[in-house]
VOKOL-406688 format. One line per field, with one value per residue (C-alpha): residue number from 0; residue in three letters; chain; x, y, z. Coordinates in Angstrom, 1 decimal. Layout:
// VOKOL-406688
resi c(NUM; ...)
resn c(ALA; ...)
chain c(A; ...)
x c(X; ...)
y c(Y; ...)
z c(Z; ...)
// end
This chain:
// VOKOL-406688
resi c(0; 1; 2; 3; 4; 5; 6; 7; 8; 9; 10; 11; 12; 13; 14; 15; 16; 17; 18; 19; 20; 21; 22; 23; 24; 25; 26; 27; 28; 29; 30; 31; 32; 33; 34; 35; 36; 37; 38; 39; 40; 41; 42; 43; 44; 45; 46; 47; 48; 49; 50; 51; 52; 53; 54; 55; 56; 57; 58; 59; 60; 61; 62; 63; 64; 65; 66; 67; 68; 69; 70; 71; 72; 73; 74; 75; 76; 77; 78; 79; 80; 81; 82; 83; 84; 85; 86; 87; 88; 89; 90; 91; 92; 93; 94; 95; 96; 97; 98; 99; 100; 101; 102; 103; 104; 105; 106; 107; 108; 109; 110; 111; 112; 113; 114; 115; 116; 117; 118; 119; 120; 121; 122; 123; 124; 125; 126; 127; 128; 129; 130; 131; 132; 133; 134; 135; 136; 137; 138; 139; 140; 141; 142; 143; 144; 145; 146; 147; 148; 149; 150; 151; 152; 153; 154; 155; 156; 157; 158; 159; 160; 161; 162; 163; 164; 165; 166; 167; 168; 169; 170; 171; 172; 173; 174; 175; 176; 177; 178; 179; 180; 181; 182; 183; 184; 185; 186; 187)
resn c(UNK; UNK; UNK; UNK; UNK; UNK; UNK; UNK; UNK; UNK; UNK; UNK; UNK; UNK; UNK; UNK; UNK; UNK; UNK; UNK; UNK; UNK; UNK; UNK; UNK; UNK; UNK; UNK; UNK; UNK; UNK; UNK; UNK; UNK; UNK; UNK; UNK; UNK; UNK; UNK; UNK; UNK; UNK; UNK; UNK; UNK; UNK; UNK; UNK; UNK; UNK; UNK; UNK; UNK; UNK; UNK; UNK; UNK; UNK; UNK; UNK; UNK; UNK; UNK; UNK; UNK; UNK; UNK; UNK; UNK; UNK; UNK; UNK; UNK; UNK; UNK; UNK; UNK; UNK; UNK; UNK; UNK; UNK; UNK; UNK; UNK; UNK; UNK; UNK; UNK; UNK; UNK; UNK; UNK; UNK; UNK; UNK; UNK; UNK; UNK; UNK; UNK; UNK; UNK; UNK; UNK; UNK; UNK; UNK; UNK; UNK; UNK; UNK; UNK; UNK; UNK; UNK; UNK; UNK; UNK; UNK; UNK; UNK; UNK; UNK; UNK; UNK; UNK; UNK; UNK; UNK; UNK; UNK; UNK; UNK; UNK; UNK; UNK; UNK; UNK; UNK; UNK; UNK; UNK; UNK; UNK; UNK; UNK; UNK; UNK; UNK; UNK; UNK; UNK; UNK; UNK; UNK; UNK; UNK; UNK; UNK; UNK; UNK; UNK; UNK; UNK; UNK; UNK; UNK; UNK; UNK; UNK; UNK; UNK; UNK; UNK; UNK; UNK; UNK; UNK; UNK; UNK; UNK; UNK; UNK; UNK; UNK; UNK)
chain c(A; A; A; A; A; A; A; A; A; A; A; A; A; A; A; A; A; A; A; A; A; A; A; A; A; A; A; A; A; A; A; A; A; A; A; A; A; A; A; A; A; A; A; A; A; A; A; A; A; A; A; A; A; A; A; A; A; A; A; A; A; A; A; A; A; A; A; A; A; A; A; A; A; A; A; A; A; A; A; A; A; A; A; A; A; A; A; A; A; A; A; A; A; A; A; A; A; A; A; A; A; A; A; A; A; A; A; A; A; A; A; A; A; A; A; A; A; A; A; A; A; A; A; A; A; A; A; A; A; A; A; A; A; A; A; A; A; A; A; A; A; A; A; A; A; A; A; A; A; A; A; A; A; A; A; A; A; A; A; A; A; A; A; A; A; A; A; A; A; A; A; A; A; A; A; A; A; A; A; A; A; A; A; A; A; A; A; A)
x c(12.2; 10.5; 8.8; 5.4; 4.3; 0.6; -0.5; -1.0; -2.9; -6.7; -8.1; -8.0; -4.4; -4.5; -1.8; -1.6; -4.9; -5.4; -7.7; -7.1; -6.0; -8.3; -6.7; -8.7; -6.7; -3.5; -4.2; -5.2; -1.7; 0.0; -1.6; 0.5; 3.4; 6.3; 8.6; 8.4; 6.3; 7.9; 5.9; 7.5; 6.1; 8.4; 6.2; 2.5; 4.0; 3.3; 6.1; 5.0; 7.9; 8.1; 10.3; 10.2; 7.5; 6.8; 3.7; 3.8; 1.4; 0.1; -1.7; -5.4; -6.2; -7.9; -6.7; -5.7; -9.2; -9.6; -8.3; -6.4; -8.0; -11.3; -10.4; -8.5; -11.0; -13.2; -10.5; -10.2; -13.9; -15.7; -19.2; -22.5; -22.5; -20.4; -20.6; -17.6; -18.5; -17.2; -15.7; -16.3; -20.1; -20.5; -19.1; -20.7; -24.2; -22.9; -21.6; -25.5; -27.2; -24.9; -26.8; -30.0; -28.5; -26.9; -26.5; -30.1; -30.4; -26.7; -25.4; -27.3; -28.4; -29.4; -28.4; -30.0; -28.1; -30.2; -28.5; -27.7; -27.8; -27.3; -30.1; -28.9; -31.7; -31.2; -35.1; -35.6; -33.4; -33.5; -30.8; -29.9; -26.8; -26.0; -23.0; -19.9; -19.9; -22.2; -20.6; -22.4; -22.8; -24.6; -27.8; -30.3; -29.2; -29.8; -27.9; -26.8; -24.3; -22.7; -22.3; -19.5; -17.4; -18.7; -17.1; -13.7; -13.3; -14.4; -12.2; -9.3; -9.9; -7.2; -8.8; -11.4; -13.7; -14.4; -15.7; -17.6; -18.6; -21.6; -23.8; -22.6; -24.6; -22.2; -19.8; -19.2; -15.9; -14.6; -11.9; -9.3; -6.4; -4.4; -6.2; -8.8; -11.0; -13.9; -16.2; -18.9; -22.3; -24.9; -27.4; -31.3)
y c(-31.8; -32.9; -30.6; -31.2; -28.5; -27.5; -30.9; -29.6; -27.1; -28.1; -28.7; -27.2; -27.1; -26.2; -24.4; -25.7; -24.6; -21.4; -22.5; -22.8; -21.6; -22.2; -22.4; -19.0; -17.6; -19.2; -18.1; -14.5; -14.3; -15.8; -13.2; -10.5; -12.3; -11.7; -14.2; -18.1; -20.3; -23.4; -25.7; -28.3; -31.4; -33.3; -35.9; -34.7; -30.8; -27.6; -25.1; -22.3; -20.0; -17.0; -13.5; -12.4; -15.1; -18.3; -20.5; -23.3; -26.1; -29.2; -31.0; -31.9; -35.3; -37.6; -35.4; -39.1; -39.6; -37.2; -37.6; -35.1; -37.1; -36.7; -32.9; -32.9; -34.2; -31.1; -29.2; -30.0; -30.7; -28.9; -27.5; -27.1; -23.3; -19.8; -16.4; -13.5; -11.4; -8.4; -9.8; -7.0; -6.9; -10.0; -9.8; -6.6; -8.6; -11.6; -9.5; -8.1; -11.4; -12.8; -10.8; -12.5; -16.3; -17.9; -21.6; -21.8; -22.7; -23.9; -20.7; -21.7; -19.2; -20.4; -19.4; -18.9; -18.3; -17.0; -15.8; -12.6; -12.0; -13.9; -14.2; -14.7; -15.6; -16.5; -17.3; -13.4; -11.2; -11.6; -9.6; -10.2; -8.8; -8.6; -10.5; -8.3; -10.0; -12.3; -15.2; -17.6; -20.4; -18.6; -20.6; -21.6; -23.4; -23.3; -24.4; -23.6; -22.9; -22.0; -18.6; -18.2; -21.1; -19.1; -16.0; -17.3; -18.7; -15.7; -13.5; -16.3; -15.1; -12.6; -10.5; -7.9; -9.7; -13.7; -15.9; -18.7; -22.3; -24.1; -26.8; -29.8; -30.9; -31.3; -28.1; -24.6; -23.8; -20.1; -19.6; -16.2; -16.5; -19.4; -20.0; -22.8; -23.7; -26.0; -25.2; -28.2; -27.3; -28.0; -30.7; -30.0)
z c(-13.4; -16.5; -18.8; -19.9; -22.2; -22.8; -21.7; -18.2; -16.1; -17.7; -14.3; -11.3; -9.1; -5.6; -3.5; -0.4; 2.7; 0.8; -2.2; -5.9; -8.9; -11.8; -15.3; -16.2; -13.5; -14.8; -17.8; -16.7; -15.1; -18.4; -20.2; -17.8; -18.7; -21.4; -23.2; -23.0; -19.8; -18.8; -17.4; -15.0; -12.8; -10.0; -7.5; -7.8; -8.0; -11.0; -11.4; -14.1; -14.9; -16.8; -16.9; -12.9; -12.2; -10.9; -9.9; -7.8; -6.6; -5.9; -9.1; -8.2; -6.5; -8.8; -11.8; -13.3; -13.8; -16.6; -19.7; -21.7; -25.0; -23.8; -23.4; -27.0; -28.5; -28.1; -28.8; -32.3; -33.1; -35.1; -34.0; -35.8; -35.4; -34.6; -33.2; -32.3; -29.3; -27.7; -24.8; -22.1; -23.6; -22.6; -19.7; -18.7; -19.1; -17.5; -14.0; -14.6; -14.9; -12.1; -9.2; -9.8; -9.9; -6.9; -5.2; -4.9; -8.8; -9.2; -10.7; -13.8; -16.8; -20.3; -23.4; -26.4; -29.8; -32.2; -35.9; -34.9; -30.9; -27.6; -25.1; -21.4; -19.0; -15.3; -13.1; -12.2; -15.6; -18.8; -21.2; -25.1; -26.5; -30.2; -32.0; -32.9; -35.9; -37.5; -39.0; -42.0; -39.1; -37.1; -36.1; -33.3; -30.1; -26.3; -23.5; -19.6; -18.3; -14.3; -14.7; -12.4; -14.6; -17.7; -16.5; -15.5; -18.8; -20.8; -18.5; -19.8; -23.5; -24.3; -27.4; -27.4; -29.5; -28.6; -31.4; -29.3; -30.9; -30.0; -30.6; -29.2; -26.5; -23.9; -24.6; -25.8; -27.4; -27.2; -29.9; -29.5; -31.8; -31.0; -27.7; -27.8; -24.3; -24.0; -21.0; -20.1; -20.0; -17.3; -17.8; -18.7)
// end
């Protein structure tokens, strides 16, 4: 087996006929987890293992075709502006906002940072929250996003209170301690 550290696990892995493991999920169950992950890859094959747990699966066909730069890259960018959240607020208005969006408009809501709120709109709700904290960076910027990828990812973040990065035009950032995720956003 050959260990392969962090560099793994960014897309999507699927274990076996029975669906897939996103790495929101994975990171979900890491989250449960105590003590040190090693991460392991033999012939096209994941092993995760932790204290009393292990995760196993097939790495993604075609994963070759997307770079771990491309992905560092946003990782260690900085973006134009900031805001922390409280997570299960967020959330809370997201699972709200998700009932009015579906495959019909490819799970898409926009978002619209403002200096001291978020404003989540889908075709038929509209709901702002306020930022748990407002930080000096704060400014204007819009975007979409799939909901449903949105969600995962947030539901990946481990603290109470998320601070999210944004204005780039292809990505948001969310930022919770050590843990750094890029989600894409949807074109205009």
């Amino acid at each position: 087996r050959n260990v392969l550290g962090w560099r793994v696990g960014w897309r999507k892995l699927f274990f076996g006929d029975t669906g897939g493991l996103t790495i929101g999920y994975l990171m979900d169950l890491v989250g449960l987890l105590v003590g040190t992950i090693s991460v392991y890859a033999n012939d096209g094959y994941l092993l995760f293992e932790a204290d009393g747990c292990s995760v196993y699966g097939k790495v993604m066909d075609g994963i070759e075709n997307y770079s771990i730069d491309s992905l560092t890259e946003y990782v260690g960018q900085s973006f134009d502006y900031s805001c922390k959240v409280v997570k299960n607020t967020l959330l809370n208005l997201l699972d709200r906002i998700s009932l009015f969006v579906g495959d019909y408009n490819k799970d898409e809501v926009t978002l619209a940072f403002s200096a001291n709120q978020i404003e989540v709109t889908s075709k038929y709700a509209n709901e702002t929250i306020k930022y748990a904290e407002a930080t000096a960076s704060a400014g204007e910027f819009t975007c979409k996003v799939d909901v449903k990828t949105f969600i995962a990812q947030l539901k990946s973040q481990l603290g109470d209170v998320i601070e999210i990065q944004y204005g780039d035009e292809n990505t948001l950032k969310f930022v919770d301690g050590d843990l750094v995720s890029v989600i894409a956003l949807l074109e205009e």
